[in-house]
N, C-alpha and C positions, 0 to 999 in steps of 0.2 A: 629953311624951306620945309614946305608942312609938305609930307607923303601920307595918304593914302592906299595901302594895297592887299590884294590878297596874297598868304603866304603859309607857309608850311616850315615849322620849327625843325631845322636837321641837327640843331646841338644847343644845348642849354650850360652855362656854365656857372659856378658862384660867382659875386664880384662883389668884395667888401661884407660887412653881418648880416644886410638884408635884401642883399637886390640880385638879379641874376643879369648875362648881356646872352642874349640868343642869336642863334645863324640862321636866318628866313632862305628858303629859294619862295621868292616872290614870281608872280602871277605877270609882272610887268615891268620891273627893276630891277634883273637880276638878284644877285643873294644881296643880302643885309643886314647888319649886323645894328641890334638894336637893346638897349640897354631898360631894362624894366626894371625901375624901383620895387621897393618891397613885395617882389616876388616870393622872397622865402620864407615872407610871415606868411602864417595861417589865416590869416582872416584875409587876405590880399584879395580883392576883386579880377587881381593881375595873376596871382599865382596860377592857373590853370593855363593861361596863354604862354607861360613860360615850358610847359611840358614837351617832350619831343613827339614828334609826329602830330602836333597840333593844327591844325588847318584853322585859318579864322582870319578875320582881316584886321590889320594892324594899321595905328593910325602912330605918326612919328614924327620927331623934328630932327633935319639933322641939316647941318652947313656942310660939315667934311667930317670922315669918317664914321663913327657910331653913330647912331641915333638914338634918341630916348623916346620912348613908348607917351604918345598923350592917353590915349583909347584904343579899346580894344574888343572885339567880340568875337567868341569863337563860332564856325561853321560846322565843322565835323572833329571831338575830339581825338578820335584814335583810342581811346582810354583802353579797348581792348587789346590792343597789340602792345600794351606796358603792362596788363597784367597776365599772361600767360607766357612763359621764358622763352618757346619754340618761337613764338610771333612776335616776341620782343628784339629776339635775336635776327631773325630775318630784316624787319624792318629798321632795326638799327645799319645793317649791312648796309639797305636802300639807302637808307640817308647819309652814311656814313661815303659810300658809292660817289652818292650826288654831288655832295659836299666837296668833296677833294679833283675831282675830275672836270668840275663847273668851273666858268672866272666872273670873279667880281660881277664886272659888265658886262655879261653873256645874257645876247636875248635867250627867254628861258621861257615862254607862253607853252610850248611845245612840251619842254622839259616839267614844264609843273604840272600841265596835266597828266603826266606819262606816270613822274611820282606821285601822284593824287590816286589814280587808277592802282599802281602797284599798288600801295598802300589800305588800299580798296577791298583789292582781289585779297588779299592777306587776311583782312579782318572779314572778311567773308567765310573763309575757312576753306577757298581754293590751293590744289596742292601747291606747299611755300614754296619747295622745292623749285618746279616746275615756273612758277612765278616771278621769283628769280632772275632762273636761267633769259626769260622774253625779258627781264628789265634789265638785266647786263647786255642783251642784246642791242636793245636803244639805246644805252651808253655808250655801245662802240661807234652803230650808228649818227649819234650826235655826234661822237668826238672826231669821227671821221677813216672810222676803220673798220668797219662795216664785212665781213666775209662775203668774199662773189660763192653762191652755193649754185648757179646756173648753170655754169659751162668751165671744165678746165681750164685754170688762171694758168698754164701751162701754153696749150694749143687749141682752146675754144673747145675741144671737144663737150658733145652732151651727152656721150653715152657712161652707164656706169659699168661697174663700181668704181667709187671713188675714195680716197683717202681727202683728210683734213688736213690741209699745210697753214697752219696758222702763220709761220714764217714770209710763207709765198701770199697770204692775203684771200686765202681760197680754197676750193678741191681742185684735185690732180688726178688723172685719168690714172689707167695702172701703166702707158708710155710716159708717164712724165714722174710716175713717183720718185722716179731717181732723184728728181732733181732737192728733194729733201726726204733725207732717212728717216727724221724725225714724223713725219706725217702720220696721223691718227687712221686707224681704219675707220669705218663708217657702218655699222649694223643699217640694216634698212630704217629700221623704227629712227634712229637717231637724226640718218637724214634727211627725213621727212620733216621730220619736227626742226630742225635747225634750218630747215630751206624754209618754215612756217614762219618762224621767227626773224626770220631776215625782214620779213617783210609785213610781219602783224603791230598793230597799234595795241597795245596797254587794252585800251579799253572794249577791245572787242573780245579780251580772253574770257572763253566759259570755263564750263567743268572737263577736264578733260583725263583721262586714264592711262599711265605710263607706265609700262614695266618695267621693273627693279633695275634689270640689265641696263634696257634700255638709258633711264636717267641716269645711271652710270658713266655711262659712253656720252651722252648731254653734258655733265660735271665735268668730265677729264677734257672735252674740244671747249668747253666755254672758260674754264683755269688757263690751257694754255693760251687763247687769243685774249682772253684779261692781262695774263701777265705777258702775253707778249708785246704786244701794243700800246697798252697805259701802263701796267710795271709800279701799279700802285699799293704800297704794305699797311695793309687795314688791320686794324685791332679785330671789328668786327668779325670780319673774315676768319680769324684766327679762331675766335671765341665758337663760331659756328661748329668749324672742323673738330673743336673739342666734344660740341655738343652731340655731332653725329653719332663721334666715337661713345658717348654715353648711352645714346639710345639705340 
C-alpha cells in the first residue's frame, strides 16, 4: 500500500553501505519506520530527508512492517538545530522523548504539531530550557499523567502554598503535605509557570523571562513527575545533564 504523509524524522539509523531506515512521528499514521535507499551517498536526492528533525512529506510503500521511501520532499529542515550542540542536544531529547513514550498506532495529529512547534521554538532561539519543560509537559499530558495544579489532590483545597506531590498526581495544601514527604516545595514563580504549562499548547509559547532559581525549581518538579510516571532512561537526557555541567 502506497502512503502518503507528513512526518518528522526522530531517528535515523545505518542499514547495510548505503541506505539509512528512519523513525517518522507522522502527521496521520502514527510513527513509521521507513527505509530510504542511498541515503548515505552524497549525491543522494534522499540523503537530506534521512536527517533528524527533518519535517517533509514522505511518500512510501509498505505491506507490513517497514517501508521503503518512493519520494520525498522536505518542508522545514531543522538544519539549524544539528548544527549548534546546545540545540542539538535539546531537540535530540524532543525526539528522543517522542520516540519512546508514543506507540506505533497512536493517533498522533496533536502529537506532531506539539513536536513541530517544540522544535520550532528551539530553532528560534526561544529559552531551550524553558521549552522543554511546556514539551515534557504535553507528554505527560498525552500519556495521561497530566499534574492537577488547581486544587489540593489531597482535600480540594485552592488556597496556597502548596507543595509538588508528583507521587500524589498534584499539589498538596500544607494539611495534606503529610501525606508524602517527598513533596517539592513551590517558589511562586514556579507555580505559576507550571500551572501555565498544564494547560498551554506548543504553539502559543512566546519569549518569556525566567529566573535562575526559578527554572531550577521547574527542572527538579518536571525530573521527578517524568521519572515518576513514564520511568523512561534516555541517552539524551543523560547527554544534556552533562552539558549543563559544562556550561
Amino acid at each position: 500500500m502506497l502512503y502518503r504523509v507528513e512526518g518528522i524524522v526522530l531517528r535515523s539509523m545505518d542499514y547495510g553501505e548505503g541506505n539509512k531506515i528512519v523513525t517518522l512521528l507522522t502527521k496521520s499514521n502514527g510513527k513509521a519506520g521507513v527505509l530510504i535507499r542511498g541515503a548515505k551517498k552524497v549525491k543522494s536526492k534522499h540523503a537530506s530527508l534521512a536527517q533528524p528533525f527533518t519535517y517533509g512529506e514522505f511518500v512510501y510503500f509498505r505491506t507490513s512492517g517497514l517501508g521503503t521511501l518512493n519520494h520525498g520532499e522536505i518542508i522545514e529542515s531543522h538544519h539549524i538545530l544539528r548544527e549548534k550542540l546546545e540545540m542539538a542536544a535539546y531537540a535530540s531529547y524532543a525526539a528522543e522523548l517522542t520516540d519512546r513514550s508514543t506507540q506505533d498506532d497512536e493517533a498522533t495529529g496533536f502529537h506532531f504539531e506539539q513536536l513541530q512547534a517544540c522544535l520550532s521554538a528551539l530553532e528560534q532561539g526561544k529559552d531551550a530550557q524553558i521549552v522543554i519543560h511546556l514539551y515534557e509537559m504535553r507528554i505527560l499530558d498525552l500519556s495521561g499523567y497530566a499534574p492537577e495544579m488547581d486544587q489540593c489532590v489531597g482535600c480540594g483545597n485552592v488556597v496556597g502554598p502548596f507543595k509538588l506531590s508528583a507521587y500524589a498526581g498534584g499539589i498538596l495544601c500544607t494539611r495534606c503535605t503529610g501525606k508524602d514527604p517527598a513533596a517539592i516545595t513551590l517558589g511562586e514563580g514556579a507555580y505559576k509557570l507550571l500551572r501555565l504549562f498544564r494547560r498551554m499548547d506548543m504553539r502559543r509559547l512566546g519569549t518569556i523571562q525566567v529566573k535562575p532559581e526559578t527554572k531550577a525549581e521547574l527542572k527538579q518538579c518536571m525530573r521527578k513527575l517524568m521519572d515518576t510516571h513514564l520511568g523512561l532512561q534516555l541517552k539524551s537526557r543523560s547527554f544534556l545533564d552533562q552539558l549543563d555541567k559544562l556550561l
